[in-house]
C-alpha positions as protocol buffer text, in pm:
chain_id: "A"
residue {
  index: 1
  type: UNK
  ca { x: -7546 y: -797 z: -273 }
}
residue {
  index: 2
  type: UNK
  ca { x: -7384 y: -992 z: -567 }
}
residue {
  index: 3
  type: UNK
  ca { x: -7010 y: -845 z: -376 }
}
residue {
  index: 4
  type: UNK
  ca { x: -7160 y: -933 z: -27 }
}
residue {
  index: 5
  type: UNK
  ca { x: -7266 y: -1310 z: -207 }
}
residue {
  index: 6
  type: UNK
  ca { x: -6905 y: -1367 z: -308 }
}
residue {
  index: 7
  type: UNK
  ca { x: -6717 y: -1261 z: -16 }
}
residue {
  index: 8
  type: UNK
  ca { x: -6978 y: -1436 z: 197 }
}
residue {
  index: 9
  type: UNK
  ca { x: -6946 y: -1764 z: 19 }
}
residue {
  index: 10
  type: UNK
  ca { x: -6549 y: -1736 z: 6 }
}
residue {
  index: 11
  type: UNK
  ca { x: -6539 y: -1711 z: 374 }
}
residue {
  index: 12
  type: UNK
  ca { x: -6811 y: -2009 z: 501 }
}
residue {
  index: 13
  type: UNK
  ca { x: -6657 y: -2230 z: 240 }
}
residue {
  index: 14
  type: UNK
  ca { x: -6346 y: -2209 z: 393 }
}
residue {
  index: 15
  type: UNK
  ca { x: -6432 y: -2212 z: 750 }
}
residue {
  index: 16
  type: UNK
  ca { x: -6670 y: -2472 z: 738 }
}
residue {
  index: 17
  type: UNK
  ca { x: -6397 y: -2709 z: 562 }
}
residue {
  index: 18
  type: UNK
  ca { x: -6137 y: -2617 z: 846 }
}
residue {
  index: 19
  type: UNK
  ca { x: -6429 y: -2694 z: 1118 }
}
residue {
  index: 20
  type: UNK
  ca { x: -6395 y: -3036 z: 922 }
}
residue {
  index: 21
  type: UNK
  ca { x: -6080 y: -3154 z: 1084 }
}
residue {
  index: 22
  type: UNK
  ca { x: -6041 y: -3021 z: 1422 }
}
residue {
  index: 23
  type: UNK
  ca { x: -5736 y: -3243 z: 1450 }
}
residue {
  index: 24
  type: UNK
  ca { x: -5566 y: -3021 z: 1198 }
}
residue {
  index: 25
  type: UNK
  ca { x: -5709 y: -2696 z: 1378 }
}
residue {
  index: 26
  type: UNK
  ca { x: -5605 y: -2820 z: 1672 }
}
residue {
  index: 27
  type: UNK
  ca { x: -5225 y: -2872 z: 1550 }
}
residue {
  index: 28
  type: UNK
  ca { x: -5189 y: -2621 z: 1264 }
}
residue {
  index: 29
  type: UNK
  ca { x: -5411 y: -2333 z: 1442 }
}
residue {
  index: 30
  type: UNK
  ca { x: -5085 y: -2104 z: 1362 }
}
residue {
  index: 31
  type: UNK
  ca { x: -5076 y: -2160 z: 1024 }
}
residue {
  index: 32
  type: UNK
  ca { x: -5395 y: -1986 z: 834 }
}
residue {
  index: 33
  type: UNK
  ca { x: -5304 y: -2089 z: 452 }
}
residue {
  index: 34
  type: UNK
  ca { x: -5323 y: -2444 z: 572 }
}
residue {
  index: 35
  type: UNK
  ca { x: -5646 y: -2375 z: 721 }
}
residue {
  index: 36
  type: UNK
  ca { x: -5768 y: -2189 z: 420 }
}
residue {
  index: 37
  type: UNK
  ca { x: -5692 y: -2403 z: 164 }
}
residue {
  index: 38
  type: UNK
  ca { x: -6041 y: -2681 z: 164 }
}
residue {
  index: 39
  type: UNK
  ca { x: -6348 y: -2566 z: 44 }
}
residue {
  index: 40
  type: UNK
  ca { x: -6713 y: -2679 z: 76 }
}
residue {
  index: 41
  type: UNK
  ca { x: -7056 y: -2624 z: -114 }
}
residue {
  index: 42
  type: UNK
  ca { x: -7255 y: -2594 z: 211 }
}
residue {
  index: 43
  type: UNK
  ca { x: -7014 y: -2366 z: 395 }
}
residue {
  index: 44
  type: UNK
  ca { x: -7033 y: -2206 z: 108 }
}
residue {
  index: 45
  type: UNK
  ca { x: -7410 y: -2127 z: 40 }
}
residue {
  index: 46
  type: UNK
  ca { x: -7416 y: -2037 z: 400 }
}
residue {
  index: 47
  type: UNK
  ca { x: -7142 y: -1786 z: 422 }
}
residue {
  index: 48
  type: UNK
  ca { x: -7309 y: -1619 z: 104 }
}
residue {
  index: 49
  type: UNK
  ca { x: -7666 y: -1631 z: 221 }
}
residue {
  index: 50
  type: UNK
  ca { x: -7571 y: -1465 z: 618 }
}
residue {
  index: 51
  type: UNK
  ca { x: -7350 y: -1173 z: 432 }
}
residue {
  index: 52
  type: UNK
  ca { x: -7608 y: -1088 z: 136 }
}
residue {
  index: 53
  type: UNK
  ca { x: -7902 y: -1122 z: 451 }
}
residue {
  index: 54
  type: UNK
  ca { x: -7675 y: -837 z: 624 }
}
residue {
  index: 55
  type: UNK
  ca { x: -7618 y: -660 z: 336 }
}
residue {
  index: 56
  type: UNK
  ca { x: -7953 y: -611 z: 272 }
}
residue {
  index: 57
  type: UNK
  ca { x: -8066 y: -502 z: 593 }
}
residue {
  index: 58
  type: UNK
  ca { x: -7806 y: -296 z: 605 }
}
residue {
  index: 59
  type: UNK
  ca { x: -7933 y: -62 z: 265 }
}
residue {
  index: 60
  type: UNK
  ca { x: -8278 y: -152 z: 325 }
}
residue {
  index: 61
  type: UNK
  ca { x: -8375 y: -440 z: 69 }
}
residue {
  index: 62
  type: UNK
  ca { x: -8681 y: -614 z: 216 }
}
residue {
  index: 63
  type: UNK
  ca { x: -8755 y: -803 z: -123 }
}
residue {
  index: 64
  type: UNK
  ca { x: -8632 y: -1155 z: -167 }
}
residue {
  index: 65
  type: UNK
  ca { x: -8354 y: -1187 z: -422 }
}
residue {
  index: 66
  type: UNK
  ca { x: -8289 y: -1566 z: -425 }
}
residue {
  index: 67
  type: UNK
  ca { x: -8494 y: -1694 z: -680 }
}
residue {
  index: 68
  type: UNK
  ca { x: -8280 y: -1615 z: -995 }
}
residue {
  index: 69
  type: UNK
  ca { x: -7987 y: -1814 z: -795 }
}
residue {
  index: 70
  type: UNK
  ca { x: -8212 y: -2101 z: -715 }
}
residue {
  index: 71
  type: UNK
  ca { x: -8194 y: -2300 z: -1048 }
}
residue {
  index: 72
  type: UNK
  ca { x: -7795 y: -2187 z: -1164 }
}
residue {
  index: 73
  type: UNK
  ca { x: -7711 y: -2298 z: -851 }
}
residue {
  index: 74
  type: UNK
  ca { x: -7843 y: -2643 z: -851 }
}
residue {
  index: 75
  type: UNK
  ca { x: -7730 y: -2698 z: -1194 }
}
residue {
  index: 76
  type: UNK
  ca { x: -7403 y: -2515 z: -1157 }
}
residue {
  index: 77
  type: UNK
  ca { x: -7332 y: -2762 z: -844 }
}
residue {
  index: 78
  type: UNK
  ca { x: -7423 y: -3068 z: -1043 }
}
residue {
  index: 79
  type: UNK
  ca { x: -7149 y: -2976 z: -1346 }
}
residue {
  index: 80
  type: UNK
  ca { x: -6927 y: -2951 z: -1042 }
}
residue {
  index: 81
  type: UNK
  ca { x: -6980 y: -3277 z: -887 }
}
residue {
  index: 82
  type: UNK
  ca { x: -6863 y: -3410 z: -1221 }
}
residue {
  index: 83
  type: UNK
  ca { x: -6490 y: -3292 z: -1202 }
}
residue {
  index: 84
  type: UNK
  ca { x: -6526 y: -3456 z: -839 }
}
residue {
  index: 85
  type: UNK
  ca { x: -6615 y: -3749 z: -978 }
}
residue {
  index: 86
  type: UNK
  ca { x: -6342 y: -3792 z: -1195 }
}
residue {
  index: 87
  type: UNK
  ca { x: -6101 y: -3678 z: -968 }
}
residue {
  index: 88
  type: UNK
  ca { x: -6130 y: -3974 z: -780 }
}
residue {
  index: 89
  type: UNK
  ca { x: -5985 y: -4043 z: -408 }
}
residue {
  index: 90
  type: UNK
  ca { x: -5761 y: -3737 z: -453 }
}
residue {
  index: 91
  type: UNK
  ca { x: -6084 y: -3462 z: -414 }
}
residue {
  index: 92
  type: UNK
  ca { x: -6242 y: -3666 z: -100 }
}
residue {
  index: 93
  type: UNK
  ca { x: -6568 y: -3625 z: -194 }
}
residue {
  index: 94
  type: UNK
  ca { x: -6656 y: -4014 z: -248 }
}
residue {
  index: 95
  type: UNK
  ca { x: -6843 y: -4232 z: -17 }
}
residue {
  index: 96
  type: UNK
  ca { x: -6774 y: -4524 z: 267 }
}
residue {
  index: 97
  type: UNK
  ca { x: -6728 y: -4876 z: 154 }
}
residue {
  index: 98
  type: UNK
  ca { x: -7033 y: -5067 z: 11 }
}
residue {
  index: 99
  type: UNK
  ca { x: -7142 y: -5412 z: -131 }
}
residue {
  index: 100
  type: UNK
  ca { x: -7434 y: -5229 z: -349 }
}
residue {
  index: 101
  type: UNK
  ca { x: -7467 y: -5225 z: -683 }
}
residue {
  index: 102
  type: UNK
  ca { x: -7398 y: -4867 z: -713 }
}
residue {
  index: 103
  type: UNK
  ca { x: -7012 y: -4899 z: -628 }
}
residue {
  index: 104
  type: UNK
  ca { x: -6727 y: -4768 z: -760 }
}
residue {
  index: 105
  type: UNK
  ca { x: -6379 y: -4895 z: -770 }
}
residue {
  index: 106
  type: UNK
  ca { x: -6192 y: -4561 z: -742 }
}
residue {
  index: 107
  type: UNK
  ca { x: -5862 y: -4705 z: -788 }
}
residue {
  index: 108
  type: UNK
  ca { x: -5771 y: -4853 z: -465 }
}
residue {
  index: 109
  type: UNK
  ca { x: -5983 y: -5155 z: -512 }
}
residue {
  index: 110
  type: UNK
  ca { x: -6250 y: -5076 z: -253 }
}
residue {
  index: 111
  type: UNK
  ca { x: -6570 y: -5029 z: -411 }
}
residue {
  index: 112
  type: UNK
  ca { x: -6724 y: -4699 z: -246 }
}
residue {
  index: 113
  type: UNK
  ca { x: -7059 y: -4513 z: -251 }
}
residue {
  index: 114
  type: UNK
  ca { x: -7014 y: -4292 z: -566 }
}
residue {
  index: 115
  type: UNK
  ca { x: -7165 y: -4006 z: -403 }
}
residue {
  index: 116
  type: UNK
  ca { x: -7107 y: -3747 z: -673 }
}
residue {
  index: 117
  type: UNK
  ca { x: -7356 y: -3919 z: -893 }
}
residue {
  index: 118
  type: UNK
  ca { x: -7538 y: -3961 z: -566 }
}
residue {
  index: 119
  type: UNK
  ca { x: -7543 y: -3564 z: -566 }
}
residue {
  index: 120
  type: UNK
  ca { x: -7550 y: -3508 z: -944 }
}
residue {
  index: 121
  type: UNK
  ca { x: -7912 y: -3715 z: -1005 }
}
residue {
  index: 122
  type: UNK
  ca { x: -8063 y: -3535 z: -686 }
}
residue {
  index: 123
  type: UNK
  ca { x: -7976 y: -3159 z: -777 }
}
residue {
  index: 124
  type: UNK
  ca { x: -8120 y: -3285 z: -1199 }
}
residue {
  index: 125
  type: UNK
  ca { x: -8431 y: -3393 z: -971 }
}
residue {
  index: 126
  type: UNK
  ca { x: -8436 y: -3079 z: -762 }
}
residue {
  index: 127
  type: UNK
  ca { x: -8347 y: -2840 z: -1070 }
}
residue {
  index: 128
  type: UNK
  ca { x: -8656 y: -2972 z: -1247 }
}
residue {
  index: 129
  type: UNK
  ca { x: -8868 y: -2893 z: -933 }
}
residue {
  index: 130
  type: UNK
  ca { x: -8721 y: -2574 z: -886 }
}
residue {
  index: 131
  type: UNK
  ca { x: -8838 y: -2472 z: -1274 }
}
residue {
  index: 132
  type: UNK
  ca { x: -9167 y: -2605 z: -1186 }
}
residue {
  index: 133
  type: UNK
  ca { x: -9233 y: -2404 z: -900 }
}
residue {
  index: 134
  type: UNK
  ca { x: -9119 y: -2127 z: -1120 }
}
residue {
  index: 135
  type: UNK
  ca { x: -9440 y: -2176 z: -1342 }
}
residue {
  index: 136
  type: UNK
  ca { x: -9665 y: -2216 z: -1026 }
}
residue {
  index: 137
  type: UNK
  ca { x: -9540 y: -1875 z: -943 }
}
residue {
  index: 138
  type: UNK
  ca { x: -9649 y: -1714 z: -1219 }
}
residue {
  index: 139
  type: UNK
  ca { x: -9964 y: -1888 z: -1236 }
}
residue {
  index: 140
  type: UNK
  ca { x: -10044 y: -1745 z: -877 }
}
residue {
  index: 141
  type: UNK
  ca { x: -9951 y: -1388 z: -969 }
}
residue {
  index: 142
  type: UNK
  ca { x: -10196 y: -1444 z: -1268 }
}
residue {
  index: 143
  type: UNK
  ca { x: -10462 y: -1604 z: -1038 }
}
residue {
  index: 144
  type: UNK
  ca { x: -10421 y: -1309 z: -785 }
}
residue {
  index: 145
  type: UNK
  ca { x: -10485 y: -1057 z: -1081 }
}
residue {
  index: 146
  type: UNK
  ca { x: -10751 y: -1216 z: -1208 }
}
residue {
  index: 147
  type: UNK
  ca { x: -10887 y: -1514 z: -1074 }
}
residue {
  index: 148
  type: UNK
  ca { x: -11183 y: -1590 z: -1282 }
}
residue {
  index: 149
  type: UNK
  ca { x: -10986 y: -1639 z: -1542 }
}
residue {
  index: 150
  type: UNK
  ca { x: -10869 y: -1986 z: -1413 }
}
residue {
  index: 151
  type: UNK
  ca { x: -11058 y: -2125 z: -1122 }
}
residue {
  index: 152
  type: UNK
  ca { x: -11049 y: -2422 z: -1077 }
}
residue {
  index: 153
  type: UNK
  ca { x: -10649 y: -2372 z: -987 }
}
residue {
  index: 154
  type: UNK
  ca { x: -10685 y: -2076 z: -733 }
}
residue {
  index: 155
  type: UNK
  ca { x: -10586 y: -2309 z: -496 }
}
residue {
  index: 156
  type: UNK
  ca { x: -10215 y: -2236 z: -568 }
}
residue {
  index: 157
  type: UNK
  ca { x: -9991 y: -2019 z: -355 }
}
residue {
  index: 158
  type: UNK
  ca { x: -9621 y: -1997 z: -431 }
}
residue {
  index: 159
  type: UNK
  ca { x: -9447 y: -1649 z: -255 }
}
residue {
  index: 160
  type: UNK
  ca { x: -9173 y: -1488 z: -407 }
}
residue {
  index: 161
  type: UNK
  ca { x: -8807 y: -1687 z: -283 }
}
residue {
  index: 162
  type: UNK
  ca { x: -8957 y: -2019 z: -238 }
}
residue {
  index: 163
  type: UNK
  ca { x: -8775 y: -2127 z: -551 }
}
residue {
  index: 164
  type: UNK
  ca { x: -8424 y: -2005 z: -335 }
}
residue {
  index: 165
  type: UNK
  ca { x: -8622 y: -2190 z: -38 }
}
residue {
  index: 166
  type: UNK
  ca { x: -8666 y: -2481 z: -221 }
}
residue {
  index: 167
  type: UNK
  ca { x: -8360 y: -2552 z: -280 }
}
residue {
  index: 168
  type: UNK
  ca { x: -8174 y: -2431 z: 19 }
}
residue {
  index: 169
  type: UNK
  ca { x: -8410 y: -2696 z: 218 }
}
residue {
  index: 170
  type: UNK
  ca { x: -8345 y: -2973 z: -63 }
}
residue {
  index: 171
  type: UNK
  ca { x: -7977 y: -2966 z: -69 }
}
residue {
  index: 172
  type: UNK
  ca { x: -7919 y: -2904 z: 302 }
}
residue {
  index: 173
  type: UNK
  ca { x: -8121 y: -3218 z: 341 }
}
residue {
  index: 174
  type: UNK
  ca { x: -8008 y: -3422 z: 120 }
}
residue {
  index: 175
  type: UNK
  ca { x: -7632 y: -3361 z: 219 }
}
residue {
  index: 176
  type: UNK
  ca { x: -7777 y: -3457 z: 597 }
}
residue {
  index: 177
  type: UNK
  ca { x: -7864 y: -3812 z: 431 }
}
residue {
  index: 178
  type: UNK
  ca { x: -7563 y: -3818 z: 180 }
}
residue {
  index: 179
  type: UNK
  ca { x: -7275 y: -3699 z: 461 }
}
residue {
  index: 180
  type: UNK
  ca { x: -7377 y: -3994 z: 655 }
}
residue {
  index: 181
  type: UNK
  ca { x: -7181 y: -4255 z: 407 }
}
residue {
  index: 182
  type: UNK
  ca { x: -6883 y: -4015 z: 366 }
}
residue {
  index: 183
  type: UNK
  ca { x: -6591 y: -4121 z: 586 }
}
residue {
  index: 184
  type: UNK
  ca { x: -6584 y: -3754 z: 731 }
}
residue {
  index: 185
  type: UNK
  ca { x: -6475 y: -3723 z: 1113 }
}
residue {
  index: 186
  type: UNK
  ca { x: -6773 y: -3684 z: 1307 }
}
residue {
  index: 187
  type: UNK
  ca { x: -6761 y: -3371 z: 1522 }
}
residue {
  index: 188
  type: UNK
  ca { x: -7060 y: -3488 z: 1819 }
}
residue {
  index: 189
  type: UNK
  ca { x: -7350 y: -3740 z: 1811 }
}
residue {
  index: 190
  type: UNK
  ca { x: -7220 y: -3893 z: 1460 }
}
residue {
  index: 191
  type: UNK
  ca { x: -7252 y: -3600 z: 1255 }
}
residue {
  index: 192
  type: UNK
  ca { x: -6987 y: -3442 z: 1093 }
}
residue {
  index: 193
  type: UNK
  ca { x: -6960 y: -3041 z: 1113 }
}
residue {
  index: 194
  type: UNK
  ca { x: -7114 y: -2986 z: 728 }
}
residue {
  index: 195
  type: UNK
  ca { x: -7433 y: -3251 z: 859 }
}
residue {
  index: 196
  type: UNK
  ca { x: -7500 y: -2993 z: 1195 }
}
residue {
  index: 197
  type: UNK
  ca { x: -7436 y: -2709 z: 921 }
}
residue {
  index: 198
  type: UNK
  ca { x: -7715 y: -2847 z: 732 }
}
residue {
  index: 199
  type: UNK
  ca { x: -7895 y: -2939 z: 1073 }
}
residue {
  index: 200
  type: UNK
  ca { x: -7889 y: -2591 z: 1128 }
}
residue {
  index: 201
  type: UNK
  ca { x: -7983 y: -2438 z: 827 }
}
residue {
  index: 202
  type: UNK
  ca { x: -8295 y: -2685 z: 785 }
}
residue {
  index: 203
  type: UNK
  ca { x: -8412 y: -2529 z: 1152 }
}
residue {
  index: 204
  type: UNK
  ca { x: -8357 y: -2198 z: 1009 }
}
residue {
  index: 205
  type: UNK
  ca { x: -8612 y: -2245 z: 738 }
}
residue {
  index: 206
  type: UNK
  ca { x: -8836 y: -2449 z: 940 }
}
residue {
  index: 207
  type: UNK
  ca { x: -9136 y: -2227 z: 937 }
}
residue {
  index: 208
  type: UNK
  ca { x: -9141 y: -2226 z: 588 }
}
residue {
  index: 209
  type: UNK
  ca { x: -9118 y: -2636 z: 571 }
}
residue {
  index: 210
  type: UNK
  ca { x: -9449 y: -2630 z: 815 }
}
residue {
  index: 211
  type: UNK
  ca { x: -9569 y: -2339 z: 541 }
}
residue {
  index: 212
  type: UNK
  ca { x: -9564 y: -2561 z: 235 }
}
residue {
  index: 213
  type: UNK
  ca { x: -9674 y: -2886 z: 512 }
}
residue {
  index: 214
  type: UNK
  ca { x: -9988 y: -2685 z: 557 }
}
residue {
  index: 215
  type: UNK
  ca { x: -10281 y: -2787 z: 358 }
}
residue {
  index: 216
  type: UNK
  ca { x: -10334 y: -2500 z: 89 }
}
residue {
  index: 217
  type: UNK
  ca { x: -10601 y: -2223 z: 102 }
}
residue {
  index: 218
  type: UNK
  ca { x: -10773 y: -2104 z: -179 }
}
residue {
  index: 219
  type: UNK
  ca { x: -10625 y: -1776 z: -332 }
}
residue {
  index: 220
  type: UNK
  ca { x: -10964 y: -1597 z: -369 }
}
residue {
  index: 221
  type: UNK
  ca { x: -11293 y: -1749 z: -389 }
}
residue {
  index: 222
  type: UNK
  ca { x: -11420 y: -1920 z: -688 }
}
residue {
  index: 223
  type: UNK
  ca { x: -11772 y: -2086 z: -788 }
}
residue {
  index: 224
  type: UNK
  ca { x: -11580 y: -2454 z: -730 }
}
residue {
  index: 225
  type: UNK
  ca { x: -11587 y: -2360 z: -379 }
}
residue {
  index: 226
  type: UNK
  ca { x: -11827 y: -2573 z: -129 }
}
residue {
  index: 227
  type: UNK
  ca { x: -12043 y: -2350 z: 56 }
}
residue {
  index: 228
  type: UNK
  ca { x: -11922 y: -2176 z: 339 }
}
residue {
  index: 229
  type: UNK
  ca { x: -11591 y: -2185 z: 255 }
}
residue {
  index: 230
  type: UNK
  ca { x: -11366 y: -1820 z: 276 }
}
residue {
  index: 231
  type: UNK
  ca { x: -11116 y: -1670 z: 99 }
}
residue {
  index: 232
  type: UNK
  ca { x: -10770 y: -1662 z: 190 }
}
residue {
  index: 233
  type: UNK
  ca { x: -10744 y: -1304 z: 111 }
}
């Protein structure tokens, strides 16, 4: 699955970043190094999450395996943004034009959306959630074994990959918002091809958005509960 990751992620990076200029496509469609050569994050976590979901339907794996990933990822990504930062105009990762007090003069004297910080203090924000929901989970595996013990918090109910969930949702949204200041061509409707990516990927994990939406049951039923009420179990 780790194999099936890599080679996954390899791939969608790369396509996804060609599907970025269909221009070049368009007049380079011979030449597959040129096409090969950009990368992106979200093609990226894409291509790696479609081959290890084939992979392990195709040996059998019904557990979820995401949740060690979730908060190296996040963090991992952040580090990253850094070098993008200082790379400056020549990694194309900054942001449109803007009279905020965020801007950055990259060099060109334009000041731009610096949307690597942008990126960096959301994925700090999101890694801190993501080890958070890490100690939820083990509270509800606690709660589920024994439930007197604590309560007055058997209200919790955090499933096993919701920590990969968490952030696949996060930073699929959040690049919707960010990709929106980037001076990326826009592929239909104003969105560019990573934004319908994300678009995409958001729908895909819909039913567990509504999931955590829904107002929580209790795990099992404890003496806090008003009369009448039922387990979830």
């Amino acid at each position: 699955m780790v194999v099936a990751a890599a080679v996954g992620g390899a791939v969608g990076s790369r396509l996804l970043a060609a599907l970025e200029q269909p221009s070049q496509i368009a007049a380079h469609w011979r030449d597959l190094l040129l096409l090969s050569g950009g990368k992106t994050i979200v093609g990226g976590l894409i291509g790696g999450l479609i081959a290890v979901e084939l992979t392990k339907r195709r040996i059998g794996v019904t557990e979820r395996t995401g949740d060690l990933f979730a908060l190296p990822l996040a963090v991992g990504i952040a580090i990253g943004r850094i070098g993008c930062f200082l790379s400056g105009l020549d990694d194309g990762t900054f942001g449109t034009p803007t009279a905020l007090w965020t801007a950055i003069d990259f060099g060109d004297g334009i000041p731009r959306h610096p949307t690597q910080l942008y990126e960096i203090a959301f994925l700090l924000v999101l890694a801190g959630c993501i080890a958070k929901l890490e100690v939820d989970e083990r509270t509800t595996k606690v709660l589920r074994q024994n439930p007197e013990r604590h309560p007055t918090e058997a209200r919790r109910d955090v499933q096993t990959g919701d920590r990969f969930r968490l952030f696949m949702i996060g930073y699929m949204a959040f690049r919707l918002l960010v990709d929106a200041i980037k001076p990326d061509p826009r592929l239909a409707w104003g969105l560019s091809s990573i934004q319908w990516a994300c678009a995409a990927m958001l729908l895909y994990y819909l039913p567990d958005i509504r999931r955590w939406l829904t107002p929580r049951r209790p795990l099992l039923a404890s003496p806090y509960d008003p009369p009448g009420s039922r387990s979830a179990c």
